[in-house]
DRENDO-1510 file (C-alpha; in Angstrom, 1 decimal, always signed):
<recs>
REC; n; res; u; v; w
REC; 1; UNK; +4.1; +9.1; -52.9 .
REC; 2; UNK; +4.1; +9.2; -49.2 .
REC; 3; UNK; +0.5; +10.8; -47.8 .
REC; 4; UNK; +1.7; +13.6; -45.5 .
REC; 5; UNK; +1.4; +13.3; -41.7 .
REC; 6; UNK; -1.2; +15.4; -40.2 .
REC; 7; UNK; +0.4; +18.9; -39.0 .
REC; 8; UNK; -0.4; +18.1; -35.1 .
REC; 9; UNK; +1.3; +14.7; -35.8 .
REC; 10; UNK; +4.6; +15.7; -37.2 .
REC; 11; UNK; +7.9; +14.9; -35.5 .
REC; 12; UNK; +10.0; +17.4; -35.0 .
REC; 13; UNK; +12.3; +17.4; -38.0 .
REC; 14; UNK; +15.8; +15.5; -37.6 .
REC; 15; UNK; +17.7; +12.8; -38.8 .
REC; 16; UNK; +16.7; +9.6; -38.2 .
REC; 17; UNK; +20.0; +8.9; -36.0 .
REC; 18; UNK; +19.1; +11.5; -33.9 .
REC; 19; UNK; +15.4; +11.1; -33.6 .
REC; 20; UNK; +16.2; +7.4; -32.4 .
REC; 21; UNK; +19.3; +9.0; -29.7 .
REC; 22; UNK; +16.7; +11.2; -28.8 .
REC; 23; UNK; +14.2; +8.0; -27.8 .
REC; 24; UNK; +16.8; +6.6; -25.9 .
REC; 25; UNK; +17.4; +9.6; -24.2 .
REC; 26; UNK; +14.3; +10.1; -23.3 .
REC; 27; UNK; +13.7; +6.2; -22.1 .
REC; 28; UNK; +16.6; +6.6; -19.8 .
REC; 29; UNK; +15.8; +9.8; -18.3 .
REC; 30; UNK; +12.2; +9.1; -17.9 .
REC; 31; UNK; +13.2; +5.4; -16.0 .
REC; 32; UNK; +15.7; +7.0; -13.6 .
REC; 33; UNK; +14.5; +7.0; -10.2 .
REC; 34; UNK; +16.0; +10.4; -9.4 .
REC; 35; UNK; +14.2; +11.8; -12.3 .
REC; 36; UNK; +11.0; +10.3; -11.3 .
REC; 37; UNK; +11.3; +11.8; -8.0 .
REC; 38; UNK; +12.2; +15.3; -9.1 .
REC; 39; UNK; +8.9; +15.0; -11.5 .
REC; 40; UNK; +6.7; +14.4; -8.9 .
REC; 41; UNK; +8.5; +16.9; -6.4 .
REC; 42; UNK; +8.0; +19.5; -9.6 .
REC; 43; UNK; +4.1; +18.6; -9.6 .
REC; 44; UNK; +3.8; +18.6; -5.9 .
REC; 45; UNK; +5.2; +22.6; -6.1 .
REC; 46; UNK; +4.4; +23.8; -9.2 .
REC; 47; UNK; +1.2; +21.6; -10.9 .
REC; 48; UNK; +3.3; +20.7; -13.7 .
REC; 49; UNK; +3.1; +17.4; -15.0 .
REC; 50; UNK; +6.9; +16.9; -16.8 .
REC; 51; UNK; +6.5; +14.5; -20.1 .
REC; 52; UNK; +9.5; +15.4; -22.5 .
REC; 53; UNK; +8.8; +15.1; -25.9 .
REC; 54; UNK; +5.2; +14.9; -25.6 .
REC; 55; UNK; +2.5; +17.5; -26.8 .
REC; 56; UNK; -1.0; +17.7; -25.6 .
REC; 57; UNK; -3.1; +20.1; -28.1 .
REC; 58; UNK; -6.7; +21.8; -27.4 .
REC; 59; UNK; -9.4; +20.1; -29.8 .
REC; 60; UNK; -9.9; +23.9; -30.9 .
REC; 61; UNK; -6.5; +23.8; -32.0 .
REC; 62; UNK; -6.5; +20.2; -34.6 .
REC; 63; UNK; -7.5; +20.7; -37.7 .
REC; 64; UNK; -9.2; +18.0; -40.1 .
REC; 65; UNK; -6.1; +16.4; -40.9 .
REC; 66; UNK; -5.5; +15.7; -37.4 .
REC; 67; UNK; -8.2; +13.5; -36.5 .
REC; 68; UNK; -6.9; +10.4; -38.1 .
REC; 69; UNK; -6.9; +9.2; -34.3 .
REC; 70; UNK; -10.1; +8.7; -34.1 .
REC; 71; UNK; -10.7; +5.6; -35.0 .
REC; 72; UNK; -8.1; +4.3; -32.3 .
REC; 73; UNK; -10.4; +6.1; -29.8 .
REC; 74; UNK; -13.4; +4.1; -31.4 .
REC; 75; UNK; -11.6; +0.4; -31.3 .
REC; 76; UNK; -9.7; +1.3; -27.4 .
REC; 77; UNK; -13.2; +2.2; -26.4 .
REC; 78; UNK; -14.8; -1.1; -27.5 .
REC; 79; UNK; -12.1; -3.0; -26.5 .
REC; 80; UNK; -11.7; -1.4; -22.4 .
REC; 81; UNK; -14.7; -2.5; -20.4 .
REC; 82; UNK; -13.6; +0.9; -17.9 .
REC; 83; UNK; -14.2; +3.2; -20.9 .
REC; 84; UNK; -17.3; +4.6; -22.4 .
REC; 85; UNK; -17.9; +3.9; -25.5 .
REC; 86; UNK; -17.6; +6.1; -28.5 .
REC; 87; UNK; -18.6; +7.0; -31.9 .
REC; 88; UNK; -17.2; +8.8; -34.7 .
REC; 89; UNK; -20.0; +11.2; -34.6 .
REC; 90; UNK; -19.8; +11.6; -30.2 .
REC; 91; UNK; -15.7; +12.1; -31.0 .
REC; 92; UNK; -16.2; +15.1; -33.5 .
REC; 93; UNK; -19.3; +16.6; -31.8 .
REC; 94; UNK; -16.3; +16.9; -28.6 .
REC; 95; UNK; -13.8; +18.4; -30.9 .
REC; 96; UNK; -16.5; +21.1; -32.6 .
REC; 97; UNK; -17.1; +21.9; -28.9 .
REC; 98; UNK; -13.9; +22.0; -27.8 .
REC; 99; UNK; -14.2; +19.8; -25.1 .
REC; 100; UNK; -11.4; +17.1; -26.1 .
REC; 101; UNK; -7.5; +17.1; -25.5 .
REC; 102; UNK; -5.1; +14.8; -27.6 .
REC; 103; UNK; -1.7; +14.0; -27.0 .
REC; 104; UNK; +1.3; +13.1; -29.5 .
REC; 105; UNK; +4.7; +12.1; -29.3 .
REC; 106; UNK; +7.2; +15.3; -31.3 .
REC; 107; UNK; +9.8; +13.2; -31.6 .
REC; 108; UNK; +7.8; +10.4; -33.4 .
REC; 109; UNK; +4.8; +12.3; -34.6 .
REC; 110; UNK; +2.3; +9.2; -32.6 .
REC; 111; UNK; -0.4; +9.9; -31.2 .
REC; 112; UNK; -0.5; +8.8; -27.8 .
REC; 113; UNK; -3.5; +10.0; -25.9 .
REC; 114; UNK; -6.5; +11.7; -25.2 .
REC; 115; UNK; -8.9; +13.0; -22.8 .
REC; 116; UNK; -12.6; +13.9; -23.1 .
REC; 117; UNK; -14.2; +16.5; -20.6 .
REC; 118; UNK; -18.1; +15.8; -21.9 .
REC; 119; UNK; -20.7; +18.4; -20.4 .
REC; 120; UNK; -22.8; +16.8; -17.8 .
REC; 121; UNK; -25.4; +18.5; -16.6 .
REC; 122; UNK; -26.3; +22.4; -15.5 .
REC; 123; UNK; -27.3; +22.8; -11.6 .
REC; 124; UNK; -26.2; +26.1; -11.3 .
REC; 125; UNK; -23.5; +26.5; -12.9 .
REC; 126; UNK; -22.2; +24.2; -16.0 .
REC; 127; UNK; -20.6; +20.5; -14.8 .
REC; 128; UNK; -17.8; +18.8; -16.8 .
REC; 129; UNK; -17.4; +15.4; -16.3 .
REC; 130; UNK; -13.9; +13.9; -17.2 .
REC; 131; UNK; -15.7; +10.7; -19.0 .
REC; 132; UNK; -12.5; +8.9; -21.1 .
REC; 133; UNK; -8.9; +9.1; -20.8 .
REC; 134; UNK; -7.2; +6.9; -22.6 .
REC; 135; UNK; -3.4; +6.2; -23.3 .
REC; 136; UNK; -1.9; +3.6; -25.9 .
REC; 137; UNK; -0.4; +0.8; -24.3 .
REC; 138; UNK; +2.8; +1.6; -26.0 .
REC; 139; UNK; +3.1; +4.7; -24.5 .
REC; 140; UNK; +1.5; +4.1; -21.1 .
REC; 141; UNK; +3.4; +4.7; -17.4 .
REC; 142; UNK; +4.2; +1.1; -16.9 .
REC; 143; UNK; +6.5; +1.2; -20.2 .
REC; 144; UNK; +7.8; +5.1; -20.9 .
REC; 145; UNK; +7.4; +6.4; -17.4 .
REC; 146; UNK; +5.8; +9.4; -18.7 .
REC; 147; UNK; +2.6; +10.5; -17.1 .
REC; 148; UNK; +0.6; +11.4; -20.3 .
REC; 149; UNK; -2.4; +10.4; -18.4 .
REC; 150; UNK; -2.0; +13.1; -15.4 .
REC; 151; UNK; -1.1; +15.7; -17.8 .
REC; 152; UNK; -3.7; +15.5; -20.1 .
REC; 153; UNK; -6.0; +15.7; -16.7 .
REC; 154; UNK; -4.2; +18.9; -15.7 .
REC; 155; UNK; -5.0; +20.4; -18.4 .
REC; 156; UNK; -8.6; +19.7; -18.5 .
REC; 157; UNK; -8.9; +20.3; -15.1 .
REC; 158; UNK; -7.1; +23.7; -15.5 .
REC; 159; UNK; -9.2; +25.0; -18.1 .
REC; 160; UNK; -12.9; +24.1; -17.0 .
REC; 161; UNK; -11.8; +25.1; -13.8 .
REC; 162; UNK; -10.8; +28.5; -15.2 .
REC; 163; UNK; -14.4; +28.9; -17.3 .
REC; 164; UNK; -15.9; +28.4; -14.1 .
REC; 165; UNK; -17.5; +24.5; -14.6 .
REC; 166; UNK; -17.6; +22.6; -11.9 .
REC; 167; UNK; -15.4; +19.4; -13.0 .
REC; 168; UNK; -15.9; +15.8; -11.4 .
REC; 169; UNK; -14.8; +12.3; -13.1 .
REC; 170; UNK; -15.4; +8.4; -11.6 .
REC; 171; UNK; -13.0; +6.1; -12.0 .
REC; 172; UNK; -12.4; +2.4; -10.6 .
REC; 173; UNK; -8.8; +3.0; -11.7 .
REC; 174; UNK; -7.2; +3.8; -8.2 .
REC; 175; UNK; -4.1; +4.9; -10.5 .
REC; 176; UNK; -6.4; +7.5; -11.9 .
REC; 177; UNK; -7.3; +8.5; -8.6 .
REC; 178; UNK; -4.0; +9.0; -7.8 .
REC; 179; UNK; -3.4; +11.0; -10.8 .
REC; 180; UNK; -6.2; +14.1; -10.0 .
REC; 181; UNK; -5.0; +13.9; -6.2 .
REC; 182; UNK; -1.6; +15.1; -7.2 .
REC; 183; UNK; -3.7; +17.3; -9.3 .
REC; 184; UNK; -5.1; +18.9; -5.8 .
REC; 185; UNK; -8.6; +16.9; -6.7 .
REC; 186; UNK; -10.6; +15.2; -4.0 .
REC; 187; UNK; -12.5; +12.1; -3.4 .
REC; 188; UNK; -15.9; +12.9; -2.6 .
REC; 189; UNK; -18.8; +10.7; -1.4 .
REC; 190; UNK; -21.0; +10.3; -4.5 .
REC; 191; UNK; -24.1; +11.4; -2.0 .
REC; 192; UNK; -22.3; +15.2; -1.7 .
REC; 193; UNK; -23.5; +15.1; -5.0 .
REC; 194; UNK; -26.5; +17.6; -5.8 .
REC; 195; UNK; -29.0; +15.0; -6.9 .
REC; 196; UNK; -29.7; +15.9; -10.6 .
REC; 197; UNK; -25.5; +15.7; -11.1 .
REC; 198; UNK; -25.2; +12.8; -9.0 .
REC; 199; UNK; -28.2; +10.9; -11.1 .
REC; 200; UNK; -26.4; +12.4; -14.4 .
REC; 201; UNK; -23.7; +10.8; -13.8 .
REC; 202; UNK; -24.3; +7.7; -12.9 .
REC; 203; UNK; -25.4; +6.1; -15.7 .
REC; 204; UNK; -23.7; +2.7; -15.7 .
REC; 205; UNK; -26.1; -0.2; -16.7 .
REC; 206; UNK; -28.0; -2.3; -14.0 .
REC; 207; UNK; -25.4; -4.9; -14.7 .
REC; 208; UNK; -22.8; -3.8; -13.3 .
REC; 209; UNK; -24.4; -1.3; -10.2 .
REC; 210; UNK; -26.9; -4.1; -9.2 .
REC; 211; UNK; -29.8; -1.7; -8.9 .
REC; 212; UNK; -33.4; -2.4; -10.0 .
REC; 213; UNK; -33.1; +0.2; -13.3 .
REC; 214; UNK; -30.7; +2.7; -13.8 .
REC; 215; UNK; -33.0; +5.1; -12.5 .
REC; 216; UNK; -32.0; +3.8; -9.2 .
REC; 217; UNK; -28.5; +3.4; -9.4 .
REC; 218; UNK; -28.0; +6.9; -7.1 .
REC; 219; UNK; -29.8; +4.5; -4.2 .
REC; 220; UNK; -29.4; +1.2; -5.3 .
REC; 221; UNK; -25.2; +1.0; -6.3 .
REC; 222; UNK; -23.2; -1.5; -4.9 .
REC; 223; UNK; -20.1; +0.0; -6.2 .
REC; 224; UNK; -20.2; +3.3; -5.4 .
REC; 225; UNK; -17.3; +4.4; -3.1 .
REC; 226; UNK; -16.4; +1.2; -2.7 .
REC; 227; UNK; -15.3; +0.3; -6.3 .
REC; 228; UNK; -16.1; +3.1; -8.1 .
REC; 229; UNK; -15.2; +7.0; -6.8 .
REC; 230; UNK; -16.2; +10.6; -7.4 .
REC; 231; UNK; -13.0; +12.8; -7.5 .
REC; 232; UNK; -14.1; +16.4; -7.8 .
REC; 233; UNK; -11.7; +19.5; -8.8 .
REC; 234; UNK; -10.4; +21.8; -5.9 .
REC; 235; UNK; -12.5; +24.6; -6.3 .
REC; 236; UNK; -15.4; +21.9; -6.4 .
REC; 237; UNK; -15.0; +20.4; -3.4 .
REC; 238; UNK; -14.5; +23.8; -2.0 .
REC; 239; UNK; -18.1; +24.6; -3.7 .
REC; 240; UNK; -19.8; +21.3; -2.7 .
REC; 241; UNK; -18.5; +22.1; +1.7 .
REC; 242; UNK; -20.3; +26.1; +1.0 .
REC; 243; UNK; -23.4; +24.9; -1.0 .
REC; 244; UNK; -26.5; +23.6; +0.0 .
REC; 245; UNK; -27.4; +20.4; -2.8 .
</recs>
């Protein structure tokens, strides 16, 4: 007997003909310049990030059955040097707290993606940092043309936006940087930072920052806006210009 796919993870039900006319559809909508050019247009105007066919769900909205994905999470985050490492135990703590977006394919049932918006640190108000995105190869820009990874950020950014968190994220990924600029996000310098966030979040170890402990990164970081940026949500950049650290 087959074991049932998890309820999130279904494909839309159809023939298998018609699921695979579907794909090739979608492959040769999604690589047409026109079509990449009207999507962008579309986000430009409108803040929506077109990816047919693919569902991103709340982590309040997955039920047990649906986290079968985790353990891809686990292996991508050991294997990618760019992305924090997780545990099986840090992954569900995210989904009990809401505070994790997943994305899946409807006409395959795959997952694809997902996005973790951890809590930082309060100074203030509550600050969300956007701490993993991650994307299978097999479904990433470069192959399908569809920008999972930018709409997964819009909808974090959207919602902790809307509770009222201040949201940031670093990235060396200029790509990514790319992705929350379209998103109306902006590249702060790390040192606009009040300094309890900016210490919070950079944690990276001596190894890669060059500083004398990690205590000292915030001083002592040879990659910050150089290699490394701060992008910070519209409304906190707006925040950071009126606000004295």
């Amino acid at each position: 007997m087959e074991t049932p796919m998890p309820a999130q993870a279904q494909p839309i039900p159809q023939r298998a003909s018609l699921r695979g006319l579907l794909l090739r559809a979608r492959t040769r909508l999604a690589h047409s310049q026109t079509a990449q050019v009207a999507s962008l247009v579309l986000t430009r105007f409108t803040g929506i990030v077109p990816t047919p066919g693919i569902a991103v769900r709340h982590g309040s909205d997955l039920t047990p059955n649906d986290h079968v994905w985790i353990q891809s999470v686990i292996e991508a985050t050991r294997r990618e040097s760019a992305l924090l490492e997780q545990s099986s135990k840090s992954i569900r703590a995210a989904i009990e707290e809401g505070r994790v977006f997943v994305a899946f394919d409807r006409l395959t049932g795959a997952f694809v993606g997902c996005l973790f918006p951890w809590h930082l640190v309060d100074h203030r108000v509550s600050w969300t940092e956007i701490g993993t995105i991650f994307v299978d190869e097999d479904a990433r820009y470069g192959k399908t043309r569809l920008r999972i990874c930018e709409r997964m950020l819009s909808a974090a950014v959207r919602e902790f936006e809307a509770r009222g968190d201040m949201v940031l994220m670093t990235t060396t990924e200029n790509k990514v940087v790319d992705h929350g600029r379209r998103r109306g996000m902006v590249v702060v310098p790390f040192e606009s930072l009040p300094p309890v966030v900016h210490a919070a979040t950079c944690c990276c170890p001596t190894a890669k920052t060059g500083a004398p402990s990690t205590e000292q990164n915030t001083t002592h970081c040879t990659r910050r806006d150089t290699v490394c940026f701060c992008v910070v949500s519209a409304a906190t950049a707006h925040a950071l210009l009126e606000q004295p650290n």
